[in-house]
matplotlib code that plots the C-alpha trace (Angstrom):
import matplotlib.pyplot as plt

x = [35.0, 34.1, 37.4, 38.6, 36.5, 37.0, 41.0, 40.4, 38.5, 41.6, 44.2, 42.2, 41.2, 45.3, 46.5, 43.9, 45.6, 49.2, 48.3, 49.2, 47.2, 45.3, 46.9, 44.0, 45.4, 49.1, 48.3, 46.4, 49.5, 51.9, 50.3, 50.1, 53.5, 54.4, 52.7, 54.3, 57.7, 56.7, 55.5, 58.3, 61.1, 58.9, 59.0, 62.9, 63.1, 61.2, 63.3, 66.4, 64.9, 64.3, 67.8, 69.5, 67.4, 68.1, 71.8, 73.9, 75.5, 79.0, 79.6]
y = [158.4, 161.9, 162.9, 161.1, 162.8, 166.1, 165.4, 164.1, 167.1, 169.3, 167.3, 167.8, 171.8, 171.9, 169.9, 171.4, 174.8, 173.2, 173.0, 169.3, 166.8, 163.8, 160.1, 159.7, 163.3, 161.9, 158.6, 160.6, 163.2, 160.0, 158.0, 160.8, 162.0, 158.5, 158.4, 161.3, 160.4, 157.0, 159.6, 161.6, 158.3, 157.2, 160.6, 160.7, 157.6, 158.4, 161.5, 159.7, 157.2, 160.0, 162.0, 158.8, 158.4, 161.1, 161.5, 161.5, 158.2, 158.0, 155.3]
z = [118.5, 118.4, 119.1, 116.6, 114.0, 115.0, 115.4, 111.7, 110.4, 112.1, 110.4, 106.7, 107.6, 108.3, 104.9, 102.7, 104.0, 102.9, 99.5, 99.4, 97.0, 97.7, 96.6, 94.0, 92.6, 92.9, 91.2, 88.5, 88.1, 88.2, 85.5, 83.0, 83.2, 82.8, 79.9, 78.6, 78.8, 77.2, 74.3, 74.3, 74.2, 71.5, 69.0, 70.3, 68.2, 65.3, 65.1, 65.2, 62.6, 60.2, 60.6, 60.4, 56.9, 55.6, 56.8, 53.3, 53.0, 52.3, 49.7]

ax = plt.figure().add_subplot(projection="3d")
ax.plot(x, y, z, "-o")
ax.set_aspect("equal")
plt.show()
C-alpha cells in the first residue's frame, strides 16, 4: 500500500511537470466552449436575419 501511494505521488509530481490538466479542468474547459459556439451559431443567425432584412428587395 505504501508503494502504491508513493508510485501515485511519482506519477502526479511527473504530470503536474507536463503541464497536463485535470478531468474536472477538461470538463470545465469542454462545457464553456460548448457554450460558446452555441452563442456564436446563435448571433450567426441573427446576423443573417438582419442582412437578409435589410437586403433591397427586388420587386
Amino acid at each position: 500500500q505504501d508503494m502504491e501511494k508513493n508510485f501515485r505521488a511519482i506519477l502526479q509530481s511527473a504530470f503536474s511537470q507536463m503541464n497536463l490538466v485535470s478531468r474536472e479542468e477538461f470538463d470545465a474547459q469542454a462545457a464553456l466552449l460548448r457554450r460558446t459556439r452555441e452563442k456564436l451559431e446563435n448571433l450567426e443567425a441573427q446576423l443573417a436575419e438582419l442582412e437578409r432584412r435589410l437586403k433591397p428587395r427586388d420587386d
